[in-house]
MARKE-177453 format. One record per residue (C-alpha): residue number from 1; residue in one letter; x, y, z. Coordinates in steps of 0.5 Angstrom, whole numbers. Example, Ala and Ser with C-alpha at 12.3 -4.5 7.8 and 13.67 -1.06 7.14 Angstrom:
atom timi 1, torlo A, xx 25, yy -9, zz 16
atom timi 2, torlo S, xx 27, yy -2, zz 14
END
This chain:
atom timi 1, torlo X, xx -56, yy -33, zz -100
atom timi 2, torlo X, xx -54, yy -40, zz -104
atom timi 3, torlo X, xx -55, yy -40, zz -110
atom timi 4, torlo X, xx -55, yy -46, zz -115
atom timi 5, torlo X, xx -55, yy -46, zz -122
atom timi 6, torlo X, xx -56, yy -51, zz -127
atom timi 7, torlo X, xx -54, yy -49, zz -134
atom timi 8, torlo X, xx -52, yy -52, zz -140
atom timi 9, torlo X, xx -45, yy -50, zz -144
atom timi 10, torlo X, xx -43, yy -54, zz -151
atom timi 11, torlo X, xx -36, yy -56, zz -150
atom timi 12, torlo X, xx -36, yy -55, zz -157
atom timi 13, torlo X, xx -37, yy -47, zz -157
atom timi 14, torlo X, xx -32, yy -47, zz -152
atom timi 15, torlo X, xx -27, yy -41, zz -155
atom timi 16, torlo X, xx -20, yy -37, zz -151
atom timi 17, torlo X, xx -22, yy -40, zz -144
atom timi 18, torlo X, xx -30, yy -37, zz -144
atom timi 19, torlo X, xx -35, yy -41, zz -145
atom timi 20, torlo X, xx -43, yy -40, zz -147
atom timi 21, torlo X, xx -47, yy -41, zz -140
atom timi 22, torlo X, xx -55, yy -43, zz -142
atom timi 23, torlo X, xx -59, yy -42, zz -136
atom timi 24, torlo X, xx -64, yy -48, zz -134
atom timi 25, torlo X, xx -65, yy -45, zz -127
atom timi 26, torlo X, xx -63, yy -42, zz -121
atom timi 27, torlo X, xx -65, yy -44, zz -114
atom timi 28, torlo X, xx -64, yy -38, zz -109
atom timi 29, torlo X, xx -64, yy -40, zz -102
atom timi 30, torlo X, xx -65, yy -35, zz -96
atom timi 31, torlo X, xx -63, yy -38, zz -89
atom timi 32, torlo X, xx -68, yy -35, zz -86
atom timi 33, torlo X, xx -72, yy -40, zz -91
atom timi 34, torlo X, xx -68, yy -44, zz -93
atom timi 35, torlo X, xx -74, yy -49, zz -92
atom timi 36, torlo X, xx -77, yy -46, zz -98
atom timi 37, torlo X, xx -71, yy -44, zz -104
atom timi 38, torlo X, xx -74, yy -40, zz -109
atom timi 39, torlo X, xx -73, yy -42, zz -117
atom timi 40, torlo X, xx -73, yy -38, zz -123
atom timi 41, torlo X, xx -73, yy -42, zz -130
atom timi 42, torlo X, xx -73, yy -41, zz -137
atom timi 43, torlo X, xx -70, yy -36, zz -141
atom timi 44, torlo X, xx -74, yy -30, zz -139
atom timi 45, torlo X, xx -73, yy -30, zz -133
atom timi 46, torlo X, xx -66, yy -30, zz -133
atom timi 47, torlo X, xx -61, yy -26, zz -136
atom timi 48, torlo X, xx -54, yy -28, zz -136
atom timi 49, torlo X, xx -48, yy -23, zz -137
atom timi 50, torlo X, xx -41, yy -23, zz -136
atom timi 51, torlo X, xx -33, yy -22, zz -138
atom timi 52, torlo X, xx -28, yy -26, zz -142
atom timi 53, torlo X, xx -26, yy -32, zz -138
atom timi 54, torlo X, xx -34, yy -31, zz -135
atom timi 55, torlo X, xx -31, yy -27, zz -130
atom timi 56, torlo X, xx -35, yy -21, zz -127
atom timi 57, torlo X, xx -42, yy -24, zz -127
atom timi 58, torlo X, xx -47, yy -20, zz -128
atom timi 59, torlo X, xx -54, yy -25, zz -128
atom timi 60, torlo X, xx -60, yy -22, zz -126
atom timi 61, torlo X, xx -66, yy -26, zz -124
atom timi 62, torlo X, xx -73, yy -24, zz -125
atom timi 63, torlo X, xx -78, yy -27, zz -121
atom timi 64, torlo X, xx -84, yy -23, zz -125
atom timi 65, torlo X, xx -82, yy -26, zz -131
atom timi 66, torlo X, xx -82, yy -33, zz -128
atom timi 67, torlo X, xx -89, yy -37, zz -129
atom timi 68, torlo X, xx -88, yy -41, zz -122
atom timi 69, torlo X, xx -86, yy -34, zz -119
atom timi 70, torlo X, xx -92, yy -30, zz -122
atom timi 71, torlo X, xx -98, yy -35, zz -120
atom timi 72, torlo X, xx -96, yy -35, zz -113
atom timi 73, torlo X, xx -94, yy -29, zz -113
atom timi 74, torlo X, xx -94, yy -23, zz -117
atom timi 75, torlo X, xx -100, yy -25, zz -120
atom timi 76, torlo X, xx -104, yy -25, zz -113
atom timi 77, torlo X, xx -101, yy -18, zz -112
atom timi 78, torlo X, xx -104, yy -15, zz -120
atom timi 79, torlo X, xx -111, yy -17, zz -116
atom timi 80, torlo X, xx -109, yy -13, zz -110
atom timi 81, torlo X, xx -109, yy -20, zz -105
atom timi 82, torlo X, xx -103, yy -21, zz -100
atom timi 83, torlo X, xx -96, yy -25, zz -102
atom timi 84, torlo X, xx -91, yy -30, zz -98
atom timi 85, torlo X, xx -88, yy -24, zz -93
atom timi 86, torlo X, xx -80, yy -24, zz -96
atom timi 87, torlo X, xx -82, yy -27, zz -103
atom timi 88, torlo X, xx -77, yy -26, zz -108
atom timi 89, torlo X, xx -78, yy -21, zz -114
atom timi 90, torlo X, xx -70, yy -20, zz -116
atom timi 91, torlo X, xx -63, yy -22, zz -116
atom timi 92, torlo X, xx -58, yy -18, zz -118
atom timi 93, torlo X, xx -51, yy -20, zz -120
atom timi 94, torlo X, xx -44, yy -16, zz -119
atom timi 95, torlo X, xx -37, yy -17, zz -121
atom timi 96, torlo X, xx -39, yy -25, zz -118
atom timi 97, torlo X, xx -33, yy -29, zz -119
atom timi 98, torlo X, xx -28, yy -24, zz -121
atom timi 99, torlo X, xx -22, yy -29, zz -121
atom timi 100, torlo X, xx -17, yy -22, zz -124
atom timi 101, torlo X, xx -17, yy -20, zz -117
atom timi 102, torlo X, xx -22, yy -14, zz -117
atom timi 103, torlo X, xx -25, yy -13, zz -110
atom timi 104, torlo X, xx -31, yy -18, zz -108
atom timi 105, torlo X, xx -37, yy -18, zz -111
atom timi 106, torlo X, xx -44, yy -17, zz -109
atom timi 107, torlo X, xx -51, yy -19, zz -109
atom timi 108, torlo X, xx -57, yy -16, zz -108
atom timi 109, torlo X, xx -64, yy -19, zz -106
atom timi 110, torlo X, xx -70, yy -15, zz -107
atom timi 111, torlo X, xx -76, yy -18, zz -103
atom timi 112, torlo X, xx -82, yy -17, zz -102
atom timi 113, torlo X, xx -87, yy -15, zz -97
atom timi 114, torlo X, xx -94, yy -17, zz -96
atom timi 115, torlo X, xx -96, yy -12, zz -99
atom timi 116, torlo X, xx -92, yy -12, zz -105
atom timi 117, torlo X, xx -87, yy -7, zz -102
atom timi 118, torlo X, xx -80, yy -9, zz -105
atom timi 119, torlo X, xx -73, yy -7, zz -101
atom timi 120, torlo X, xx -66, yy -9, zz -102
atom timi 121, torlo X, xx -61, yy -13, zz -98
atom timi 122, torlo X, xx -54, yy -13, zz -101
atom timi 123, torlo X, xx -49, yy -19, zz -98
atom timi 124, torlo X, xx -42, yy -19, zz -100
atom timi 125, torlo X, xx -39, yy -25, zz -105
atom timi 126, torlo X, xx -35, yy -30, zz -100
atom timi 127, torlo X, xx -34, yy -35, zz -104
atom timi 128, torlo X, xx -29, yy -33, zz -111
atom timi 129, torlo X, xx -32, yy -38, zz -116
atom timi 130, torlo X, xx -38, yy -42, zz -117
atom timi 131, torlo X, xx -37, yy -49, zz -115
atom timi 132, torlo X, xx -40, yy -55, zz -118
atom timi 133, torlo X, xx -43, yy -60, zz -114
atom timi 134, torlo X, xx -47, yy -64, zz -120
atom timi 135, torlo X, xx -46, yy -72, zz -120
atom timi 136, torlo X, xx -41, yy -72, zz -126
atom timi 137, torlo X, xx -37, yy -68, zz -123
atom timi 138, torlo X, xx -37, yy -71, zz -118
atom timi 139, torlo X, xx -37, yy -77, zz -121
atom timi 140, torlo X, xx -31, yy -76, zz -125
atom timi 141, torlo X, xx -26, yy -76, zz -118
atom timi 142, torlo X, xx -29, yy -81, zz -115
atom timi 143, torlo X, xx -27, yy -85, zz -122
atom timi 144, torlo X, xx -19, yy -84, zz -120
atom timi 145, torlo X, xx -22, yy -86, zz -112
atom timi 146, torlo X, xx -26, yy -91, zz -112
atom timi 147, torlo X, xx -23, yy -100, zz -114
atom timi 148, torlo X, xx -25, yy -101, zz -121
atom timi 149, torlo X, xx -27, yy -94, zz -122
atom timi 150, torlo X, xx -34, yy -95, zz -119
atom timi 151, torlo X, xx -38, yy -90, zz -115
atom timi 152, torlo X, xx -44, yy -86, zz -113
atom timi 153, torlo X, xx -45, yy -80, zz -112
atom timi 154, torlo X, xx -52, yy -78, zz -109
atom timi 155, torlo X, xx -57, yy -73, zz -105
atom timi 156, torlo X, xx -59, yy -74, zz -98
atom timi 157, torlo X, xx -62, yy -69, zz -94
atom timi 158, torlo X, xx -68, yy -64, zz -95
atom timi 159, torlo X, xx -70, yy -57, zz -94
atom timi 160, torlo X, xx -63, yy -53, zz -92
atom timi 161, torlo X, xx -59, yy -58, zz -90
atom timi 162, torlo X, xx -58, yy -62, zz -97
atom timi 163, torlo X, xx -51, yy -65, zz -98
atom timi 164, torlo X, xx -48, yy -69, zz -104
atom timi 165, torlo X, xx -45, yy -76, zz -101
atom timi 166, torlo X, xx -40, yy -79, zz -105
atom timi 167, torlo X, xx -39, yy -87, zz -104
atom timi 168, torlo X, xx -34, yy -92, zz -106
atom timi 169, torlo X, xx -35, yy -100, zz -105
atom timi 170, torlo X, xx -32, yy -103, zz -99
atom timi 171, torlo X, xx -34, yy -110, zz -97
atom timi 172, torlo X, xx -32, yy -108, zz -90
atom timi 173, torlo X, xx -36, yy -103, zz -89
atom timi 174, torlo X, xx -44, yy -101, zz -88
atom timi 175, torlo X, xx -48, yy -103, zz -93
atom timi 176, torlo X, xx -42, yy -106, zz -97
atom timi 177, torlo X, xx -40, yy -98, zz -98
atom timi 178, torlo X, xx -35, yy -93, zz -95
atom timi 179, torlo X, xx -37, yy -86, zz -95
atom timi 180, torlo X, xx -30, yy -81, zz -98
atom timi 181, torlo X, xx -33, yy -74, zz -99
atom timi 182, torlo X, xx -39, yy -70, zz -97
atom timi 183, torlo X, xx -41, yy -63, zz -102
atom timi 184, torlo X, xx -46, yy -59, zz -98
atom timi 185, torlo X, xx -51, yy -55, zz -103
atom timi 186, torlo X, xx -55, yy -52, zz -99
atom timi 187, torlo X, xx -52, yy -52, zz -91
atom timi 188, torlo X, xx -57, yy -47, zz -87
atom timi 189, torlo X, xx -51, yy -47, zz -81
atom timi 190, torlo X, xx -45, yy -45, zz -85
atom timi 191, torlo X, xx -47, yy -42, zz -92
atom timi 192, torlo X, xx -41, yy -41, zz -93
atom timi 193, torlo X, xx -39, yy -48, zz -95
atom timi 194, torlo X, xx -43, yy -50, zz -100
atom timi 195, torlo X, xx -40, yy -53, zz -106
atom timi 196, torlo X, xx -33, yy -55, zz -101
atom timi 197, torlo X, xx -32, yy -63, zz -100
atom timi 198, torlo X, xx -30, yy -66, zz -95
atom timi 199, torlo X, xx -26, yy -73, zz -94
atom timi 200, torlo X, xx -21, yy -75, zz -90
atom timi 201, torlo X, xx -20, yy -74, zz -83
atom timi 202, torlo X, xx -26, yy -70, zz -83
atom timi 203, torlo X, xx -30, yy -77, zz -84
atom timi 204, torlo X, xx -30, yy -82, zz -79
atom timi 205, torlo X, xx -34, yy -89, zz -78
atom timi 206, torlo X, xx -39, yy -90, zz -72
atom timi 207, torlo X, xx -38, yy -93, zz -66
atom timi 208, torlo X, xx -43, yy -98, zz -64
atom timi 209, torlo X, xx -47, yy -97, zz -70
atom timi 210, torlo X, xx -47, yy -97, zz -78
atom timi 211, torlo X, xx -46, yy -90, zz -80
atom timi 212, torlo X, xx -41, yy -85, zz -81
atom timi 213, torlo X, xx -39, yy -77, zz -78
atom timi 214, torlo X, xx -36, yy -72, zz -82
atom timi 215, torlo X, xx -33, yy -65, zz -79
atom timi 216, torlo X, xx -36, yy -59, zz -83
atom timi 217, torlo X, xx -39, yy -51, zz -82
atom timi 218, torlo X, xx -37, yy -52, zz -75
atom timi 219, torlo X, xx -41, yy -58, zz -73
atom timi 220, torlo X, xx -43, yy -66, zz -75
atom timi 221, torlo X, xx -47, yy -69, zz -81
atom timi 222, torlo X, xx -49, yy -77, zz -78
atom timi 223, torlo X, xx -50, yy -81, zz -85
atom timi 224, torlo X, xx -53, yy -87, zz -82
atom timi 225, torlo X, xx -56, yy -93, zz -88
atom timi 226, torlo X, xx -63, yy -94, zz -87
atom timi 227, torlo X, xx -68, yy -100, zz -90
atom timi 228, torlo X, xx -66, yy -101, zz -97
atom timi 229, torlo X, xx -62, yy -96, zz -101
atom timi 230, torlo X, xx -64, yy -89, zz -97
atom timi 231, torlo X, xx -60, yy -86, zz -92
atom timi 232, torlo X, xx -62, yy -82, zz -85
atom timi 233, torlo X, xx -58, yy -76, zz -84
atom timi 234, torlo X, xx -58, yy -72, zz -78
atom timi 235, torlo X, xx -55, yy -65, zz -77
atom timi 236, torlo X, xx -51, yy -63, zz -70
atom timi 237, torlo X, xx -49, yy -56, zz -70
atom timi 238, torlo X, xx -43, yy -56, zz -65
atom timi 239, torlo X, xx -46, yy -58, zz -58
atom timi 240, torlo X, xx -48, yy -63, zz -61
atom timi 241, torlo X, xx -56, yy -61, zz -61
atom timi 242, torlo X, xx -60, yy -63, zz -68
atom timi 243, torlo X, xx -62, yy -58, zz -73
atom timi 244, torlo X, xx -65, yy -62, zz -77
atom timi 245, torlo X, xx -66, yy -69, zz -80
atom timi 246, torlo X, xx -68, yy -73, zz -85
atom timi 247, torlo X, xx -70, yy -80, zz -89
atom timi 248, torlo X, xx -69, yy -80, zz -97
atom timi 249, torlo X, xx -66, yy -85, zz -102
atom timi 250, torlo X, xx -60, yy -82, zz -106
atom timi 251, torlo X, xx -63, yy -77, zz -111
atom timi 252, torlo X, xx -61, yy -72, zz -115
atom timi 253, torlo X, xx -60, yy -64, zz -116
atom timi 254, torlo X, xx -64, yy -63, zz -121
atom timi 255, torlo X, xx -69, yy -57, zz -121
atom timi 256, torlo X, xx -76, yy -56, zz -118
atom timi 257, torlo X, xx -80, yy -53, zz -123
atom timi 258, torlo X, xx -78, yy -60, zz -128
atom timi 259, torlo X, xx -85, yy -64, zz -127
atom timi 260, torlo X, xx -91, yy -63, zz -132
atom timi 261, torlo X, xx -98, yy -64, zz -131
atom timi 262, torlo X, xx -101, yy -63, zz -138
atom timi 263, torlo X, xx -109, yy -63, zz -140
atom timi 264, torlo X, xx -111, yy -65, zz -145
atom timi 265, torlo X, xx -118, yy -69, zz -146
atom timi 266, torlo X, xx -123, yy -70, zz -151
atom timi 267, torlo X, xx -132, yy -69, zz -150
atom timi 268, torlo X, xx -135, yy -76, zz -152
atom timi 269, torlo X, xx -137, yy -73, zz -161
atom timi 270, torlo X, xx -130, yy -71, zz -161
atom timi 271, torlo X, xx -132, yy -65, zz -163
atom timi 272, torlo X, xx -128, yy -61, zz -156
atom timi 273, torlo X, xx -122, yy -62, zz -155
atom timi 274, torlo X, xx -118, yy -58, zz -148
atom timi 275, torlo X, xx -110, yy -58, zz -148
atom timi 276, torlo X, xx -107, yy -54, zz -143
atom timi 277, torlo X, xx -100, yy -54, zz -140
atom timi 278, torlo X, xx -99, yy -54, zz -134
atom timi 279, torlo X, xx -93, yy -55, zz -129
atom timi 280, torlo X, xx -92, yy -56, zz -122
atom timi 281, torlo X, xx -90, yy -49, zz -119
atom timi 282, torlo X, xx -90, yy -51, zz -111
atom timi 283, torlo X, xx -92, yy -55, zz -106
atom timi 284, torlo X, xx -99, yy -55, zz -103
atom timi 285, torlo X, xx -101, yy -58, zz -96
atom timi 286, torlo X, xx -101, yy -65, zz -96
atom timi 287, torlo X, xx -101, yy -68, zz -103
atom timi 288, torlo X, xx -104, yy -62, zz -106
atom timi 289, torlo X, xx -100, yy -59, zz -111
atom timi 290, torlo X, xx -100, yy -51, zz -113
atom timi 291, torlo X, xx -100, yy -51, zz -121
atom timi 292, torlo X, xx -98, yy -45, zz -127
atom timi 293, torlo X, xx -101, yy -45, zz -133
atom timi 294, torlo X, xx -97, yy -44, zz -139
atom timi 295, torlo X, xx -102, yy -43, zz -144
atom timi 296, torlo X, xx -110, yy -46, zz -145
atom timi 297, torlo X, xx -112, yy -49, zz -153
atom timi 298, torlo X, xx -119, yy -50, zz -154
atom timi 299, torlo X, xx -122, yy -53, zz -159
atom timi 300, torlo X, xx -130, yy -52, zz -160
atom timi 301, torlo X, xx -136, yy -49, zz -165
atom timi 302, torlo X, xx -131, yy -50, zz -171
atom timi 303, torlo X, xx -126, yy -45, zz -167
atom timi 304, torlo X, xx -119, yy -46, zz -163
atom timi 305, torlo X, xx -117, yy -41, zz -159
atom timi 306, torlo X, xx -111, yy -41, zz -155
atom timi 307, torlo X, xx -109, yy -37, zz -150
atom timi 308, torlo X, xx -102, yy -36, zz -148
atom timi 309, torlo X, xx -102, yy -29, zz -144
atom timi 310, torlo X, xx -100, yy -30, zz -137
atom timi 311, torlo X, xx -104, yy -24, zz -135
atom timi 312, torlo X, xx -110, yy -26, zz -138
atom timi 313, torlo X, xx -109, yy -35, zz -135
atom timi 314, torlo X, xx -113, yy -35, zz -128
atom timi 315, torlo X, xx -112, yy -42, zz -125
atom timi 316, torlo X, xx -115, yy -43, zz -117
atom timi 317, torlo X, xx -111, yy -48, zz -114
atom timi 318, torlo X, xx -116, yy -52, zz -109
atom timi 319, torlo X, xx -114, yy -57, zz -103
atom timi 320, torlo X, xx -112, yy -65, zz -106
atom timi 321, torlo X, xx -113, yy -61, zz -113
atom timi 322, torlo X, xx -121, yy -63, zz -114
atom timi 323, torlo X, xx -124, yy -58, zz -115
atom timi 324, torlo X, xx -118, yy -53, zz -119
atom timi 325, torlo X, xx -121, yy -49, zz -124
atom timi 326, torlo X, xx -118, yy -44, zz -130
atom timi 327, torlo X, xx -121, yy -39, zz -134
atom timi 328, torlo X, xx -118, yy -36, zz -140
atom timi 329, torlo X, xx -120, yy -29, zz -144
atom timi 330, torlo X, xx -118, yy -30, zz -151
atom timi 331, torlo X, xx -117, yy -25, zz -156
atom timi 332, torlo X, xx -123, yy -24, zz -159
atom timi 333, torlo X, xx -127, yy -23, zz -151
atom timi 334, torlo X, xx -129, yy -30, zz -151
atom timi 335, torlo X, xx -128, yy -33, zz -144
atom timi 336, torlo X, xx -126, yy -40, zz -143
atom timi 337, torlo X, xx -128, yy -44, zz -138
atom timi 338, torlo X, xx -125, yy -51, zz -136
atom timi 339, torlo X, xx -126, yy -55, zz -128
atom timi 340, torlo X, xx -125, yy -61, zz -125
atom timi 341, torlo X, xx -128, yy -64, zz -119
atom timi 342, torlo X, xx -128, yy -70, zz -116
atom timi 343, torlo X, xx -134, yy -74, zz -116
atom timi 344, torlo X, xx -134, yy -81, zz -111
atom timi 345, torlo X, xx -136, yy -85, zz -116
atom timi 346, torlo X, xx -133, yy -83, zz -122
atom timi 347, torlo X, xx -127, yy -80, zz -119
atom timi 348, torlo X, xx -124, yy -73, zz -122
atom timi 349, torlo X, xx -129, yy -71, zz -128
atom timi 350, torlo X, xx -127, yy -66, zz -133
atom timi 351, torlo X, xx -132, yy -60, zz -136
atom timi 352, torlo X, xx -131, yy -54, zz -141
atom timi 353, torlo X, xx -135, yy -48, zz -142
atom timi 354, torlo X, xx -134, yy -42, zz -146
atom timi 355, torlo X, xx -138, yy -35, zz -146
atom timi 356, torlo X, xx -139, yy -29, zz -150
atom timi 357, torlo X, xx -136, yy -23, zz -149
atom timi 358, torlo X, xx -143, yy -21, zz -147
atom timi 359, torlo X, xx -144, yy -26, zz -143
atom timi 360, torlo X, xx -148, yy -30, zz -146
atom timi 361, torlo X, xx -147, yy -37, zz -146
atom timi 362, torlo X, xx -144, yy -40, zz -153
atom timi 363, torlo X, xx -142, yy -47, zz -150
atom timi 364, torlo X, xx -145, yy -50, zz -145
atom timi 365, torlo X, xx -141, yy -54, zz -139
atom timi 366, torlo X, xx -139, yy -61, zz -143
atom timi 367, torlo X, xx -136, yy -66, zz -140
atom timi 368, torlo X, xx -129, yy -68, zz -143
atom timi 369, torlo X, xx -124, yy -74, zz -142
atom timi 370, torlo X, xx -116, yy -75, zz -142
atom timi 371, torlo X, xx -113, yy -78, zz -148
atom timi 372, torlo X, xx -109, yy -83, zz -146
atom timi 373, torlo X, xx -101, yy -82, zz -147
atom timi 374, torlo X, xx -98, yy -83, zz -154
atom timi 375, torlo X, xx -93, yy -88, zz -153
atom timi 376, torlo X, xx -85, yy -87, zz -155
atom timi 377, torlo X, xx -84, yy -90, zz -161
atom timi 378, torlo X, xx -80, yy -97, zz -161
atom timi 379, torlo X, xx -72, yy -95, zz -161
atom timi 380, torlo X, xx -66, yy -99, zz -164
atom timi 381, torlo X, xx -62, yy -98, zz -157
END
């Protein structure tokens, strides 16, 4: 188990050597799916509790109380239909990074089995602290490393194996860089290593092509450039067999459930207007996105409902996205309908319902159509 952790703190509300921990979100990789890391986000899905120093961590993560985790999993199971076999439904932990000199904390990880049968997995603590790996970090090493203090620090990599690569100028060197330290973030081979750096003697040149070897977790990272600013990684393992390999630009860590894909369309009078937030929760096939939904707001009939209840916000996701559909139960028993569907000569075409509590029908479908973004207004900078 790896976790990932991206949280805010105030240097100004630092105090006696504790400081305040604002979770953003927490990525769990597990190596048996390491392809597919887990994240929760947001406040009530994680609660962090810990000792003076922030020693004797005592987070908890609660996957039921996280949008993304509810419409891929827990909101399936509400209806009775099977989930991903090993989903997540919580992480507990205790006494982690227990610098007094206490015994080695624990994380237990509740899964999920196909059915919704929850077991719990105990897995000892094995690293003493928790380790930034974020570019600022970084990049502050790099500053009393690299000539004129200029560096870069990025992500290369995908799935389980991803890495910081830290990089200074060198003409001499492939693409005018030198690579000078390695951070893995997420390394299926060797868990354990997450959050080292890697320099020195651990990082060689290539022979016979551009590109540099790094000694790590028992096995060999390849760094090669490839076209413009993206480098190809391969991962070795220690008879030299690749476990995975990748092509990306550098990139930065930053959490999955970052991107919005809000709604918010108008019928032609005016007289109907639909906003809803939606986020992107998780990789669909092939261009296809899995979104969650946040809240529905509807204008319509000299009324606005809004629906922000989870339980009572059903989105079907659809192949490419051009045929998802939302429904939301308001307050008042009216139902509110909203669907897209791509048309080959219109392209994707919006369309807003509402029934009754009987059933009846108060509006019929009317055909609505995004707003344009309001630009950023013009800054001094």
């Amino acid at each position: 188990v790896t976790l990932v952790r991206f949280y805010r703190t105030p240097h100004f509300e630092a105090s006696a050597g504790s400081y305040p921990v604002r979770l953003v979100a927490t990525q769990v990789v597990l190596s048996d799916m390491a392809w597919s890391p887990f994240e929760a986000t947001g406040f009530w899905s994680q609660i962090y509790a810990a000792d003076h120093h922030n020693w004797n961590d005592h987070t908890r993560l609660d996957f039921s109380r996280d949008l993304a985790a509810w419409q891929t999993t827990f909101s399936p199971l509400s209806r009775g239909e099977p989930v991903l076999d090993g989903a997540l439904a919580r992480v507990q932990l205790e006494d982690v990074a227990d610098l007094a000199g206490g015994a080695p904390g624990r994380i237990t990880v509740t899964r999920l089995s196909r059915d919704g049968t929850p077991s719990d997995t105990v897995y000892p603590e094995t690293a003493p602290t928790w380790r930034r790996v974020d570019a600022n970090h970084l990049g502050r090493a790099l500053a009393a490393t690299c000539p004129g203090g200029q560096g870069l620090v990025g992500a290369a990599g995908y799935g389980e194996h991803v890495a910081q690569l830290m990089l200074c100028p060198d003409p001499s060197g492939p693409r005018g860089l030198a690579l000078v330290g390695v951070v893995p973030v997420v390394w299926q081979m060797a868990p354990m290593i997450a959050g080292q750096r890697f320099e020195g003697d651990a990082i060689t040149r290539l022979s016979g092509r551009l590109g540099w070897a790094v000694a790590l977790g028992g096995g060999t990272l390849v760094v090669e450039p490839a076209d413009g600013d993206a480098f190809i990684t391969d991962v070795l393992d220690a008879s030299g067999h690749s476990l995975s390999s990748a092509w990306s630009p550098l990139y930065p860590i930053e959490p999955l459930q970052r991107w919005q894909a809000p709604v918010h369309s108008v019928s032609a009078d005016g007289e109907v207007t639909v906003r809803i937030d939606r986020r992107w929760a998780a990789q669909g096939v092939g261009e296809s996105a899995i979104y969650a939904v946040a809240s529905l707001t509807l204008t319509a009939l000299d009324t606005t409902w809004t629906v922000d209840a989870w339980d009572r916000l059903a989105y079907v996701n659809t192949h490419h996205n051009w045929q998802d559909e939302l429904t939301a139960t308001a307050d008042d028993g009216h139902t509110l309908h909203w669907k897209i569907a791509y048309d080959f000569e219109q392209g994707l075409v919006e369309h807003v319902w509402i029934t009754a509590p009987d059933g009846s029908e108060r509006l019929a479908p009317t055909r609505v159509v995004p707003v344009p973004p309001t630009p950023d207004p013009p800054t001094d900078e």
